[in-house]
C-alpha positions in Angstrom: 19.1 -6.0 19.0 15.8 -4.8 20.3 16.9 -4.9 24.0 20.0 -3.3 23.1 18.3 -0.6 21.4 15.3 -0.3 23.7 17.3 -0.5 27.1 20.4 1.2 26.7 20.4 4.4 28.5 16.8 4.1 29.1 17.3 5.8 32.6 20.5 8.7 31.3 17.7 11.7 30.6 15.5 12.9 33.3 11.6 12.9 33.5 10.1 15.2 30.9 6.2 17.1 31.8 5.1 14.6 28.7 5.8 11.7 31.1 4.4 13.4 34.3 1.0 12.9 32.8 -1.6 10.4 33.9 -0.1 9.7 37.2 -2.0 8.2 40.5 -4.3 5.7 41.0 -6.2 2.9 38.9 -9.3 5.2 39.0 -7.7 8.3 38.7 -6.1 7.3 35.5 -8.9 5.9 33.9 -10.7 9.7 34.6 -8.6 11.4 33.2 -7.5 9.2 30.4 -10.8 8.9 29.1 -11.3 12.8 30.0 -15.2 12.0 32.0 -15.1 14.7 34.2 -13.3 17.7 31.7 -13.6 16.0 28.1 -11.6 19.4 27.0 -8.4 17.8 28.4 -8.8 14.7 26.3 -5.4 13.6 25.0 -6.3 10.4 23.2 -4.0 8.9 25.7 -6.1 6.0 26.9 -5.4 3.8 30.1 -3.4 1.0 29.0 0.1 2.4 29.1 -0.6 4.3 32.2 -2.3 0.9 34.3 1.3 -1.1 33.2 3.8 1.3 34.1 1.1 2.3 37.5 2.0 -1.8 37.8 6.0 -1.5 38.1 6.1 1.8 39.8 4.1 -0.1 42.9 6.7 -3.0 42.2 9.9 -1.2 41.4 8.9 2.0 43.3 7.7 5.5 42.0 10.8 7.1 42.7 13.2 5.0 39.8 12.8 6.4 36.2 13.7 2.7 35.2 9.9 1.8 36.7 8.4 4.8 34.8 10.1 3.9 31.2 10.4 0.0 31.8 6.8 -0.5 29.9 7.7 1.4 26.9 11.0 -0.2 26.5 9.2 -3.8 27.1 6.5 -2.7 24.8 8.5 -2.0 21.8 11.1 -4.9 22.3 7.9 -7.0 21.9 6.6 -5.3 18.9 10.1 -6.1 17.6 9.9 -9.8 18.4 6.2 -10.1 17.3 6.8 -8.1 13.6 9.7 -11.1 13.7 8.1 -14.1 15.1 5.1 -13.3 12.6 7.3 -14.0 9.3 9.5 -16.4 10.6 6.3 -19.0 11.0 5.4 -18.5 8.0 8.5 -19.9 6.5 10.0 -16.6 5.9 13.0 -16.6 8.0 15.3 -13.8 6.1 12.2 -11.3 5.8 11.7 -11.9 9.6 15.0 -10.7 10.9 14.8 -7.9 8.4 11.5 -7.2 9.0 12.3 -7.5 13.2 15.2 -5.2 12.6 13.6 -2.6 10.9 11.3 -2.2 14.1 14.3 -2.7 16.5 16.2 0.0 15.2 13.6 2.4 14.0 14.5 5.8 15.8 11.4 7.0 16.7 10.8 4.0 18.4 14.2 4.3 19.8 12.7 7.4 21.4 9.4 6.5 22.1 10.9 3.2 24.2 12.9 6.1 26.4 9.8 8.2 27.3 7.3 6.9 29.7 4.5 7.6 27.3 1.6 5.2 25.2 3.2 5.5 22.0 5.9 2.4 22.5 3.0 0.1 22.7 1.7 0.9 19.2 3.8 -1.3 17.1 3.0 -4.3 19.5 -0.4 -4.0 19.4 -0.5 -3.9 15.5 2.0 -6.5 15.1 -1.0 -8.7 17.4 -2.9 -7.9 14.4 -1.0 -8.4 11.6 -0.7 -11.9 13.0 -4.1 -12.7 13.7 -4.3 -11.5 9.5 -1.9 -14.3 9.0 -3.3 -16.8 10.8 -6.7 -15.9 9.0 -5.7 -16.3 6.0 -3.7 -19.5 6.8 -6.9 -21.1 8.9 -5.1 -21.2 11.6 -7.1 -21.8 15.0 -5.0 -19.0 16.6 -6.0 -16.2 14.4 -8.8 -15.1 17.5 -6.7 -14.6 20.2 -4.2 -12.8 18.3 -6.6 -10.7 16.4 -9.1 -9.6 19.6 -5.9 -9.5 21.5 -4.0 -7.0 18.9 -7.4 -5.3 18.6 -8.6 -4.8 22.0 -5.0 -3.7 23.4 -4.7 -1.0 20.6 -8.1 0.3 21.6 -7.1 0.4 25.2 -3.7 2.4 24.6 -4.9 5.3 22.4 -7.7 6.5 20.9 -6.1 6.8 17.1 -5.8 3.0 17.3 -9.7 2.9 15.9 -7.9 3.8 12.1 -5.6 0.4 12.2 -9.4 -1.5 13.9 -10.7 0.1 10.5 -8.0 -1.3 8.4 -7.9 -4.5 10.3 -11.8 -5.0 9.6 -11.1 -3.7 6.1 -8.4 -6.7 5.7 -10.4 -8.9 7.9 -12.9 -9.3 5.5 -10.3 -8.8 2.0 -8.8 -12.3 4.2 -11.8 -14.0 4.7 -11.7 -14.1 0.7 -8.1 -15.1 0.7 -8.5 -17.8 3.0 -7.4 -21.5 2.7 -10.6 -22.2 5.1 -13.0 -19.8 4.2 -15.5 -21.3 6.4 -13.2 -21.6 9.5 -11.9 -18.3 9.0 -15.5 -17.2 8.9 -16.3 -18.4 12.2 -12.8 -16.7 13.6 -13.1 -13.2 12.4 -16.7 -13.4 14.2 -15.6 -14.9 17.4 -12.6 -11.9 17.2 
């Protein structure tokens, strides 16, 4: 459903000026993502969007508008799978493919996957989070890598990602209390 909902058409509109942004190279990108040089232009845009879709326009060429959306509509297809994946392992199979197709068929996501911006990226990123929660709270030995993985991808792909890092520390420390492990999930939320 996510595919379907994230790929089809994802080429029938032309390039808006919202997509032209951030083009060039790896170090042009960064400049003005992070705004060094005029910090007036500061969008809260940052890199990580722009690096991966830099990525398949030098693959795909710069030329298709498939190679300028194909990270967005990747991006939010994942989000999808990861909002699903992260109930179903938890023995929650019905409130997974609910859950999973409430982000596969949200529109503004629908939109966001057709436009060749940052935002797509968002729901992946927390969804990362969300399961490195889980695994917290059920002392599972993954509950790092998702959680610095969810965490340090949402900081790299736009600067209002900081307010989900504050809830995430906020419930980071509400699961440390929840915990089956306290003392393993102790020694996780530090090394995330």
């Amino acid at each position: 459903t996510a595919l379907f909902c994230f790929f089809w058409a994802l080429v029938a509109r032309d390039v808006t000026q919202d997509e032209m942004g951030l083009l060039g190279t790896f170090g042009g990108i960064l400049d003005r993502a992070i705004g060094v040089d005029s910090p007036e232009q500061f969008t809260a845009h940052l890199p990580l969007a722009w690096f991966v879709r830099l990525i398949f326009q030098t693959i795909l060429g710069s030329d298709s508008v498939f190679a300028w959306r194909l990270h967005a509509a990747l991006g939010a297809t994942a989000g999808a799978v990861l909002t699903w994946w992260c109930l179903y392992r938890r023995g929650r199979p019905g409130h997974a493919v609910a859950a999973g197709l409430l982000v596969a068929v949200n529109p503004i996501l629908g939109f966001h996957a057709h436009d060749a911006t940052n935002y797509a990226l968002g729901p992946m990123t927390g969804a990362l989070v969300i399961i490195g929660l889980s695994d917290l709270v059920d002392g599972r030995p993954t509950a790092t890598r998702y959680l610095a993985a969810g965490l340090l991808l949402g900081a790299a792909n736009d600067f209002f990602f900081a307010f989900l890092g504050l809830a995430a520390l906020g419930l980071t420390l509400a699961s440390l209390r929840w915990s089956r492990e306290p003392h393993l999930a102790r020694r996780m939320a530090l090394r995330a």
